[in-house]
ZALO-848551 format. One line per field, with one value per residue (C-alpha): residue number from 1; residue in three letters; x, y, z. Coordinates in steps of 0.1 Angstrom, whole numbers, plus 5000, padded with zeros to 4 digits. Example, Ala and Ser with C-alpha at 12.3 -4.5 7.8 and 13.67 -1.06 7.14 Angstrom:
pos <- [1 | 2] .
code <- [ALA | SER] .
xx <- [5123 | 5137] .
yy <- [4955 | 4989] .
zz <- [5078 | 5071] .
***
This chain:
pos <- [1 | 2 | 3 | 4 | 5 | 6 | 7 | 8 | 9 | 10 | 11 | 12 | 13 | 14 | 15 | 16 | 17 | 18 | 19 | 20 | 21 | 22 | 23 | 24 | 25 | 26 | 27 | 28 | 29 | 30 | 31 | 32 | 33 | 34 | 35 | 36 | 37 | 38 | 39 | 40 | 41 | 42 | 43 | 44 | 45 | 46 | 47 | 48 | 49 | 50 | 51 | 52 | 53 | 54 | 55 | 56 | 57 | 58 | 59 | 60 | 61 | 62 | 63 | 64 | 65 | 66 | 67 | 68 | 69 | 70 | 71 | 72 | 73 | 74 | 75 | 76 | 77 | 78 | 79 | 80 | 81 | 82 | 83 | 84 | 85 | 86 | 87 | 88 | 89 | 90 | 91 | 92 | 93 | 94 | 95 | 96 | 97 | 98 | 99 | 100 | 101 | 102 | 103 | 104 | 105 | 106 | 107 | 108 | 109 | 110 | 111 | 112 | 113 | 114 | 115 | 116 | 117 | 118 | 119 | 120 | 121 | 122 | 123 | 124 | 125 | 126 | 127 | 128 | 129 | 130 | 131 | 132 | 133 | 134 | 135 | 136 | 137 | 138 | 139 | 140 | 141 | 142 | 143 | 144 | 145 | 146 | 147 | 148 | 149 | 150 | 151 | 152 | 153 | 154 | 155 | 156 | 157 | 158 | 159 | 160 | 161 | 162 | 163 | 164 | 165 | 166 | 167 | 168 | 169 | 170 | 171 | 172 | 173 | 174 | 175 | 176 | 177 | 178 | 179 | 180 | 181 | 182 | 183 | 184 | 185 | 186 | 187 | 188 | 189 | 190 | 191 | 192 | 193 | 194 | 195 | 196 | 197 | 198 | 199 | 200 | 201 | 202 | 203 | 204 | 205 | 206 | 207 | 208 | 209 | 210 | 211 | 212 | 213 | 214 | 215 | 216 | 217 | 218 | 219 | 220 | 221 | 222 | 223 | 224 | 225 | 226 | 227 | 228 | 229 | 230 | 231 | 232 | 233 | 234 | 235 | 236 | 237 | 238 | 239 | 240 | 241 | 242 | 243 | 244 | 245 | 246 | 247 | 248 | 249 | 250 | 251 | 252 | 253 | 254 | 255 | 256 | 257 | 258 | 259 | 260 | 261 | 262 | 263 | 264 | 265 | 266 | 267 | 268 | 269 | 270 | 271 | 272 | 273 | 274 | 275 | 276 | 277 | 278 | 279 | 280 | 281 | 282 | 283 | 284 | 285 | 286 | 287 | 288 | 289 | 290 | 291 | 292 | 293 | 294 | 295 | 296 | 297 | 298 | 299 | 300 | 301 | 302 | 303 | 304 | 305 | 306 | 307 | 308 | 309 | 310 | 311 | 312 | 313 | 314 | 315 | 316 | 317 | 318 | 319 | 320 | 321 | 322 | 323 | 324 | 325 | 326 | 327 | 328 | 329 | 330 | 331 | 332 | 333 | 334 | 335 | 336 | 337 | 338 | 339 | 340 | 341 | 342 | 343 | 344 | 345 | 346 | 347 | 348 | 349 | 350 | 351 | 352 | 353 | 354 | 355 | 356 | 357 | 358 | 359 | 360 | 361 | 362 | 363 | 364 | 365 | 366 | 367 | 368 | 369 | 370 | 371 | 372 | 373 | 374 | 375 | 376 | 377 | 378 | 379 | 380 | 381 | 382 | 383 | 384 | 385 | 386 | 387 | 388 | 389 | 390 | 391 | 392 | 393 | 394 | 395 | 396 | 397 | 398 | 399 | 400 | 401 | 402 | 403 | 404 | 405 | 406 | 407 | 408 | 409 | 410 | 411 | 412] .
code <- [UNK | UNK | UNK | UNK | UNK | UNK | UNK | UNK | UNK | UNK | UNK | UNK | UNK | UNK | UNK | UNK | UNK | UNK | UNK | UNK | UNK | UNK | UNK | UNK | UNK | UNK | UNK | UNK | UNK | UNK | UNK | UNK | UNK | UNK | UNK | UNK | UNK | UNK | UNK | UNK | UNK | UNK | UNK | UNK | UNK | UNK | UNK | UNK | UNK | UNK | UNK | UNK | UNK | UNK | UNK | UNK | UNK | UNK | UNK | UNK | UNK | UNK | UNK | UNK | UNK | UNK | UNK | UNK | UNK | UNK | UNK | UNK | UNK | UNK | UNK | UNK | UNK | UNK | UNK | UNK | UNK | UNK | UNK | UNK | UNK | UNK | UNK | UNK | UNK | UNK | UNK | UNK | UNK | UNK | UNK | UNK | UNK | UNK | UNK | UNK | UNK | UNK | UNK | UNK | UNK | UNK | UNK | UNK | UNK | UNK | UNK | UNK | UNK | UNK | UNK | UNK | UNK | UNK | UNK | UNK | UNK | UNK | UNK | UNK | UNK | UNK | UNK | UNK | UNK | UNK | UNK | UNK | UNK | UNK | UNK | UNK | UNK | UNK | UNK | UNK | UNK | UNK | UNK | UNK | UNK | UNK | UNK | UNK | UNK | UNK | UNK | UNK | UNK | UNK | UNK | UNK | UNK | UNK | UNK | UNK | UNK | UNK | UNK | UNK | UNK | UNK | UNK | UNK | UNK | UNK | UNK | UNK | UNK | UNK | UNK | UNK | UNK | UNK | UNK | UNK | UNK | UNK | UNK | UNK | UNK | UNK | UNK | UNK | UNK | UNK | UNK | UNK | UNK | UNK | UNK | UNK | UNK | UNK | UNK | UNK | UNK | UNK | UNK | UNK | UNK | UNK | UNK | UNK | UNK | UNK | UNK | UNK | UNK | UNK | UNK | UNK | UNK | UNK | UNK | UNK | UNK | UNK | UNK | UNK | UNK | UNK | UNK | UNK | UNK | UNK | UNK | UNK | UNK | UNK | UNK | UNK | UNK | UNK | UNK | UNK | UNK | UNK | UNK | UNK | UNK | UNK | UNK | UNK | UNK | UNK | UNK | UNK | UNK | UNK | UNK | UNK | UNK | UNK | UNK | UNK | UNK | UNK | UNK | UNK | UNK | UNK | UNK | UNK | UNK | UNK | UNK | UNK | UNK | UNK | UNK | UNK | UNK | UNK | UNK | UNK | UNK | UNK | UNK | UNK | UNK | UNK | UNK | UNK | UNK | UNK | UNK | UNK | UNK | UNK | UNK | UNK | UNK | UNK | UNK | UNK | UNK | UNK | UNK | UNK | UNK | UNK | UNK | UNK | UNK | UNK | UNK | UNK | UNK | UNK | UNK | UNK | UNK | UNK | UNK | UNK | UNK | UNK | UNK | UNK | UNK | UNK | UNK | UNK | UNK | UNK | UNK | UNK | UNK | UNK | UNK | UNK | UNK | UNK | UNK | UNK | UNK | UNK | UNK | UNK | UNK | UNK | UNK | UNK | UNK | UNK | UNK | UNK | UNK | UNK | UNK | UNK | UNK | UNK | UNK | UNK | UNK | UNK | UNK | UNK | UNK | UNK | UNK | UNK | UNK | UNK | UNK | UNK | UNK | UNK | UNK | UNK | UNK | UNK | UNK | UNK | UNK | UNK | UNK | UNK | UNK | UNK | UNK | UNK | UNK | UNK | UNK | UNK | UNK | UNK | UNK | UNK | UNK | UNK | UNK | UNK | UNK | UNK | UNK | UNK | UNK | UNK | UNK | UNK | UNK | UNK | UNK | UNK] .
xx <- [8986 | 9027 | 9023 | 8998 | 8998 | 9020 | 9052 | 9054 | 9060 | 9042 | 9049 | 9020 | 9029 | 9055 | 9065 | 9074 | 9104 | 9073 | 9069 | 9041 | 9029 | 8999 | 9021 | 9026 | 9055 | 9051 | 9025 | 9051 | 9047 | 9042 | 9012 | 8995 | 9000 | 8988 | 8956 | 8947 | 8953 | 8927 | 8905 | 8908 | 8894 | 8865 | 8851 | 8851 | 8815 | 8807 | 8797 | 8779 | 8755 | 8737 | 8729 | 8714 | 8696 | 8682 | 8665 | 8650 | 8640 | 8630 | 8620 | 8607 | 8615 | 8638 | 8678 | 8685 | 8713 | 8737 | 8736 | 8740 | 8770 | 8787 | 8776 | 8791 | 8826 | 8835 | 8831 | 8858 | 8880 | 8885 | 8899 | 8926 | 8935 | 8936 | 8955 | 8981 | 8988 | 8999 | 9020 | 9055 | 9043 | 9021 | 9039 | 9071 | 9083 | 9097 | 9079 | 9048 | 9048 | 9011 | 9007 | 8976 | 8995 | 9028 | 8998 | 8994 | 9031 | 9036 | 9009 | 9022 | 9057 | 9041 | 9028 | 9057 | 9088 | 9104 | 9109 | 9132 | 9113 | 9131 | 9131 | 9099 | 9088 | 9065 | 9069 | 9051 | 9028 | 9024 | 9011 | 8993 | 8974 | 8963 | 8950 | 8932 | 8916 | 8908 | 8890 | 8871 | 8857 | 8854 | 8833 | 8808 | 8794 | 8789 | 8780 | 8757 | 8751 | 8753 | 8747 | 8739 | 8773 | 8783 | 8773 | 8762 | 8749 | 8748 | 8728 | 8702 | 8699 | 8693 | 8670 | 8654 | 8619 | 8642 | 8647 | 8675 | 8691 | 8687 | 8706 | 8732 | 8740 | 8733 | 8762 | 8738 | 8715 | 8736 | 8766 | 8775 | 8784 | 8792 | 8786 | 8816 | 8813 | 8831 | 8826 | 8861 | 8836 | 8816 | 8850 | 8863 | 8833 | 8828 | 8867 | 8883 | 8911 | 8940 | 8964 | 8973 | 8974 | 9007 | 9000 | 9000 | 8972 | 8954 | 8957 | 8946 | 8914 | 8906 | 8909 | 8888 | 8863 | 8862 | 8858 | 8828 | 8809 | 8811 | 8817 | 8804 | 8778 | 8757 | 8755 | 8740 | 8715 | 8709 | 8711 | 8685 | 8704 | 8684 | 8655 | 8681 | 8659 | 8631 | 8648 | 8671 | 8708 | 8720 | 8706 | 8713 | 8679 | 8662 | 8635 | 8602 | 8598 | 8577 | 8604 | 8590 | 8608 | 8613 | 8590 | 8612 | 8586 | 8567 | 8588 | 8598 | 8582 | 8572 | 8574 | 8610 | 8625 | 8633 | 8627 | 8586 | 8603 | 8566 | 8553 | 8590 | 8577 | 8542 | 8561 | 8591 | 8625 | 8650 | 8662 | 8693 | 8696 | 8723 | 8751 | 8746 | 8748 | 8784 | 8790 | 8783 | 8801 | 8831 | 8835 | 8839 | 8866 | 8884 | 8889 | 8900 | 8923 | 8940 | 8947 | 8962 | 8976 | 8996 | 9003 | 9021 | 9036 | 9044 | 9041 | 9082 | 9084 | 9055 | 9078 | 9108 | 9094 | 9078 | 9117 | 9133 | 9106 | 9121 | 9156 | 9185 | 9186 | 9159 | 9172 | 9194 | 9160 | 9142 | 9146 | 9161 | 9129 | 9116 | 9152 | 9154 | 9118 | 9125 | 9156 | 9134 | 9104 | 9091 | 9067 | 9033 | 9041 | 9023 | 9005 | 8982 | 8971 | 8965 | 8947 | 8921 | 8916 | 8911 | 8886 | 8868 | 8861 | 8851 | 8827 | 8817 | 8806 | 8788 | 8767 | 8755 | 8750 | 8732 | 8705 | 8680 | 8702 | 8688 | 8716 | 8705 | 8738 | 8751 | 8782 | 8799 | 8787 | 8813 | 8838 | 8836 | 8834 | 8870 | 8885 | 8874 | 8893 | 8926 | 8926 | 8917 | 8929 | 8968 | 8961 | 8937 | 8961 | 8990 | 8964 | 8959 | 8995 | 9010 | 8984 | 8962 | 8932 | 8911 | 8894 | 8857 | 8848 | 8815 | 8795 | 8807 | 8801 | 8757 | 8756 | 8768 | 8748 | 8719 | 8726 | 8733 | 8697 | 8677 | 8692 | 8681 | 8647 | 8649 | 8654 | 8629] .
yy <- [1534 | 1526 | 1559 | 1542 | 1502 | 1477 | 1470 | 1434 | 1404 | 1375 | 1339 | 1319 | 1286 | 1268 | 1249 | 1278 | 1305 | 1331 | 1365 | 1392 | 1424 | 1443 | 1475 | 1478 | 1502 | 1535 | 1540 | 1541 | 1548 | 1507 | 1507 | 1535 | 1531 | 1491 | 1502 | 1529 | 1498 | 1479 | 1516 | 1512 | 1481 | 1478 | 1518 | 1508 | 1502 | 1466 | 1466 | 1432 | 1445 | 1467 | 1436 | 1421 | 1453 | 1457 | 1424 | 1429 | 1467 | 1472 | 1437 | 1429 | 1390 | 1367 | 1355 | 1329 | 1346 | 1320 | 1323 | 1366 | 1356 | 1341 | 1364 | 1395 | 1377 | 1359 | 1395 | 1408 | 1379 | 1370 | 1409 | 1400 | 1364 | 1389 | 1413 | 1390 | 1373 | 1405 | 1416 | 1414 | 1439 | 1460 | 1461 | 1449 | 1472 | 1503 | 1518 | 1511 | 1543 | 1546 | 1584 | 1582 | 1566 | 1593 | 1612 | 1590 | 1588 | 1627 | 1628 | 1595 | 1613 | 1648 | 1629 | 1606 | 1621 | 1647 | 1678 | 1712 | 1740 | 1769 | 1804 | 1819 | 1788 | 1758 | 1720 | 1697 | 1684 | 1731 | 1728 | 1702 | 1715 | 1747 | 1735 | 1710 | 1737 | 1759 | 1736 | 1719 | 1752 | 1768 | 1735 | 1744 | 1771 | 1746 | 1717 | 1734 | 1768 | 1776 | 1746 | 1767 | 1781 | 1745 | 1747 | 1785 | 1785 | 1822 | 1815 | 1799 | 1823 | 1847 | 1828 | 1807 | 1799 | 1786 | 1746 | 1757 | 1778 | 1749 | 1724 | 1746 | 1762 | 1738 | 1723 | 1694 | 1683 | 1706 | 1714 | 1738 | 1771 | 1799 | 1779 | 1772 | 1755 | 1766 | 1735 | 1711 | 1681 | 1694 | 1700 | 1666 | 1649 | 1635 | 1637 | 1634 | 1649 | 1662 | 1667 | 1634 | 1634 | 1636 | 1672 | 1648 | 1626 | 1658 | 1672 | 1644 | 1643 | 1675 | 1676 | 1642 | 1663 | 1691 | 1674 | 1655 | 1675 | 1710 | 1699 | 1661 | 1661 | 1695 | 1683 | 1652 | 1666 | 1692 | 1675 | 1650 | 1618 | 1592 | 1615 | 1630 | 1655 | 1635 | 1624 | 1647 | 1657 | 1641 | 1609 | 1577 | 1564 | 1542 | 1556 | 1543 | 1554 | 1587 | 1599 | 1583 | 1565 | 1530 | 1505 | 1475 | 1457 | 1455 | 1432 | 1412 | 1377 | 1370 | 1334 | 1330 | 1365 | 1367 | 1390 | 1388 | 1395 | 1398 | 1423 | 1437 | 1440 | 1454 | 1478 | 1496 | 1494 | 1506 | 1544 | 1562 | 1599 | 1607 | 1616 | 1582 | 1564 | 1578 | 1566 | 1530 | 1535 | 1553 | 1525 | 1497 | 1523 | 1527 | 1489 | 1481 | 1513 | 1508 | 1470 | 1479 | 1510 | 1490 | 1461 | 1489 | 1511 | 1489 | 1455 | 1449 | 1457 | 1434 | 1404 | 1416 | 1418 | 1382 | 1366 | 1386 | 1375 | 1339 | 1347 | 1346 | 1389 | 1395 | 1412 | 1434 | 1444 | 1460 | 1489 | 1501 | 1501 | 1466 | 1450 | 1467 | 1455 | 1419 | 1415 | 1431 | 1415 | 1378 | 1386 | 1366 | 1333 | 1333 | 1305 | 1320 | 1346 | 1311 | 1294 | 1324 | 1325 | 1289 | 1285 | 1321 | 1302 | 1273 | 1292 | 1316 | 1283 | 1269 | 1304 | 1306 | 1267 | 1257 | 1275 | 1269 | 1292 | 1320 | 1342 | 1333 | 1335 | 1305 | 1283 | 1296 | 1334 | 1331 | 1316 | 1346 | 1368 | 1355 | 1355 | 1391 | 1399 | 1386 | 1402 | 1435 | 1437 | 1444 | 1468 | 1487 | 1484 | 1497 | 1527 | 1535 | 1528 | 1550 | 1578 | 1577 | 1572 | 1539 | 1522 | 1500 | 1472 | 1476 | 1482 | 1457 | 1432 | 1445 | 1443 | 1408 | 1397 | 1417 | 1399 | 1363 | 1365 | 1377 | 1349 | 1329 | 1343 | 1339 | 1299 | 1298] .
zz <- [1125 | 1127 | 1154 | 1181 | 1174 | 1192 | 1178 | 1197 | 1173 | 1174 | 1167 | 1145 | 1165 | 1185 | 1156 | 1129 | 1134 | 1112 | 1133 | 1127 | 1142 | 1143 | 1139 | 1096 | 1098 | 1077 | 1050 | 1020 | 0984 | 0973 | 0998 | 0981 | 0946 | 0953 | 0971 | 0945 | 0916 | 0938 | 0938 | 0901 | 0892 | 0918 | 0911 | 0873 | 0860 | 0849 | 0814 | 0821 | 0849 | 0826 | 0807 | 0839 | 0849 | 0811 | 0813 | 0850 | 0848 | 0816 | 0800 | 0835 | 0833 | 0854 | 0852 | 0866 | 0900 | 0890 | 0847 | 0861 | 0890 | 0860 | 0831 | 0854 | 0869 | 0835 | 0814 | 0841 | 0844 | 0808 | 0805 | 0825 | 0813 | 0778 | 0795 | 0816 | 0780 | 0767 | 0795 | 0779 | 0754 | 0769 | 0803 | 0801 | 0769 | 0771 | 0743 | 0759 | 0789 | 0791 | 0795 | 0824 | 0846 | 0847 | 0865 | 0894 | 0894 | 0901 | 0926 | 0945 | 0944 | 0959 | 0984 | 0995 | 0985 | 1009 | 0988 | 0995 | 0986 | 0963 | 0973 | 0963 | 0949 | 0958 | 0963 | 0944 | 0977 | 0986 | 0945 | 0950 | 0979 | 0967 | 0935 | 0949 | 0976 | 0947 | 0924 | 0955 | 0966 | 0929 | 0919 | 0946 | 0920 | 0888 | 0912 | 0934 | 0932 | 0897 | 0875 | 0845 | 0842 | 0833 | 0798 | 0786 | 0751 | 0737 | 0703 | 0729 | 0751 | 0726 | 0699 | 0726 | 0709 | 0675 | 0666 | 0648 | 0670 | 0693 | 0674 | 0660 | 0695 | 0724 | 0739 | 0749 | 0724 | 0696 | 0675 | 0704 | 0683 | 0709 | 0737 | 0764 | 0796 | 0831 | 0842 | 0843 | 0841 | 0815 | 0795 | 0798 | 0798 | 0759 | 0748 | 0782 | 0805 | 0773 | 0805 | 0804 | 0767 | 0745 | 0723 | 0689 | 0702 | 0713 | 0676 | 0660 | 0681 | 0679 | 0640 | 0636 | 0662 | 0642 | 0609 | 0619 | 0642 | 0622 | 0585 | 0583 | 0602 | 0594 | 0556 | 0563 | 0590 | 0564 | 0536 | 0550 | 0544 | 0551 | 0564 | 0592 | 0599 | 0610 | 0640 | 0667 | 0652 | 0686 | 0700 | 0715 | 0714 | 0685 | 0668 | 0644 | 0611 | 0623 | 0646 | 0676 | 0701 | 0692 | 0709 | 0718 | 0737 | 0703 | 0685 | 0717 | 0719 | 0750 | 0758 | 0738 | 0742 | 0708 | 0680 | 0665 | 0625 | 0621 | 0644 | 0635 | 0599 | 0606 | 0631 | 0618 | 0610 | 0640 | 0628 | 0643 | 0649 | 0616 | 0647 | 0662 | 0626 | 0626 | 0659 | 0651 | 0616 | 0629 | 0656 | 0633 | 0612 | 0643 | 0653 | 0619 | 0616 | 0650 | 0639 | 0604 | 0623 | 0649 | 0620 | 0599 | 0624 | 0658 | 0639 | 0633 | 0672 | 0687 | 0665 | 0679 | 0716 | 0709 | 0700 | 0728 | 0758 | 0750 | 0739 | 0760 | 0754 | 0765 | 0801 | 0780 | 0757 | 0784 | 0800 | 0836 | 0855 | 0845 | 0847 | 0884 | 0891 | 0876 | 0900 | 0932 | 0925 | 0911 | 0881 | 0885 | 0864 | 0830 | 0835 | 0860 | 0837 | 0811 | 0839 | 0848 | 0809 | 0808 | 0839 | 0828 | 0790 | 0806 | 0831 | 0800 | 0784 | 0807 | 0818 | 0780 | 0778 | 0810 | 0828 | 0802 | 0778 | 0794 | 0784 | 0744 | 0731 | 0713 | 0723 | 0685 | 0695 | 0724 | 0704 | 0678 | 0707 | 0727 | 0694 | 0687 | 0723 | 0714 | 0678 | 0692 | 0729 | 0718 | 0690 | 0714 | 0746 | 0718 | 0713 | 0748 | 0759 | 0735 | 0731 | 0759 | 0736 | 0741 | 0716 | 0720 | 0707 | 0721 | 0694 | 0670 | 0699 | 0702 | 0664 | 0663 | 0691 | 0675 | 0639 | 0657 | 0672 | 0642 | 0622 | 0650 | 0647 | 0611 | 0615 | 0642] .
***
């Protein structure tokens, strides 16, 4: 574009000295790293939308367009009024160097910066090029022509008729015992990229990995804790009490959309397969580890940074990238960040309040629910800054919206 448009300036009016062109000057490094940022937070799923879809597809009953509009903008924007408050810790410290992003940083770099090439060597952007030719055309045989080489399973393959073999050798519905994947997607799928990972953060989760999936897990499938081996070893479905998928739409009244504790007690109780019990219970022992792990190890730090973003030292705290940014480049003022939080609540409040209360969750429910975001969005972005490991919160948000409506039903 700064090749073959017009360089001529342009003024807005008669009355203002402002010139523009339609020429932008050279693509540069700013440009690209600010558009992939954009990239980032539109190709990101919205967690809310499934919500939405859930109640459409599968319930087949209405929402209100506006109670969804709101349900699915305030979910995102609230994140960032949590994240914005957090900035001088999580963005502005020096011991926050968020390992994902050094990534982006090399490639922008390879791209951009004009490299001298040793002798018998290669630039970063020559690298960067052949890997990326190799592992475009390489991923046309796990893609498209040979999808089974993404996950081979030996023990299958060889006891193929066998339950067992099944579940202790299939890398998809098993333990995965002799299997291996030539598949980069496959690898990285349920763990994620260790590139990007420092090696301490990639020991830990491969001992926790180990731990549970090949000595915790087969003696309580085996075992039959809690009649494990009634249901699949790995599952994210719900089941009855004969191993059957569970039949929602059975305890669902109708006309309020709430639980039937009823039909729910002539029915079943909601069973887990034992590798998604652990799920759920390891989830809420992660959220409370990485708060009283950031409390003990990072919590002398997060005080100090607190005193220094209002002292008078604080320019001498941080390090030379954000004092060179800070004396390039105005910061957003905090009180935006406040003022998205602030408008986002009051929208928040007003989806779950108005439109009949479609969205059945009560005015307290969001309370409880912003106040679990601030506890646990700094300890989680600590996490994730530091180890490139993220943290959910997700499933300790379903089971207190799943508890908050069955007392509901309860006092119905």
């Amino acid at each position: 574009m700064a090749a073959t448009l017009p360089t001529r300036k342009f003024k807005i009016s008669p009355f203002s000295d402002y010139k523009w062109s339609m020429n932008p000057g050279p693509f540069n490094m700013k440009e690209h790293a600010l558009i992939t940022i954009f990239a980032s937070c539109g190709s990101s799923g919205v967690y809310a939308v499934n919500i939405v879809t859930i109640i459409k597809a599968f319930y087949k009953r209405g929402l209100n367009p506006g109670a969804a509009f709101l349900l699915v903008q305030t979910t995102q924007l609230l994140g960032y009024g949590w994240a914005g408050l957090y900035r001088k810790i999580l963005v502005d410290s020096p011991f926050m160097w968020w390992p994902a992003n050094l990534v982006q940083v090399s490639l922008f770099r390879a791209l951009h910066e004009t490299e001298r090439r040793t002798k018998g060597g290669y630039t970063r952007l020559q690298f960067f090029t052949i890997v990326f030719i190799c592992s475009f055309a390489y991923y046309a045989f796990p893609g498209y022509f040979i999808p089974s080489i993404s996950t081979v399973s030996v023990i299958c393959l060889i006891w193929t008729r066998s339950v067992t073999a099944q579940q202790v050798g299939s890398g998809l519905n098993g333990l995965g015992v002799a299997s291996f994947g030539l598949d980069w997607a496959t690898v990285a799928s349920f763990l994620g990229s260790p590139i990007a990972n420092p090696l301490y953060a990639i020991v830990n989760s491969f001992v926790g990995f180990l731990l549970l999936i090949y000595v915790v897990l087969p003696i309580a499938y085996w075992g039959n804790v809690h009649h494990a081996k009634r249901f699949p070893i790995f599952s994210s479905d719900t089941f009855d009490s004969t191993g059957q998928p569970y039949n929602i739409t059975r305890i669902i009244n109708d006309k309020s959309f709430d639980i039937n504790l009823s039909a729910y007690d002539g029915y079943s109780k909601i069973h887990l397969s034992i590798f998604f019990a652990f799920v759920y219970g390891l989830s809420f022992a992660t959220l409370t580890a990485t708060i009283s792990h950031v409390a003990l190890f990072d919590g002398q730090v997060i005080v100090d940074l607190f005193k220094k973003a209002t002292a008078a030292s604080k320019e001498r705290f941080a390090d030379v990238h954000t004092r060179m940014m800070k004396r390039n480049y105005d910061a957003v003022p905090q009180w935006w960040f406040i003022l998205v939080l602030a408008l986002s609540f009051a929208m928040a409040l007003f989806a779950v309040e108005g439109f009949g209360q479609q969205l059945q969750l009560p005015w307290w429910g969001l309370i409880f629910a912003c106040a679990l975001a601030m506890v646990s969005t700094l300890p989680i972005g600590i996490i994730q800054a530091t180890t490139n490991n993220v943290s959910s919160a997700n499933y300790l948000d379903s089971t207190f919206v799943f508890v908050s409506r069955l007392r509901s039903s309860y006092k119905a």
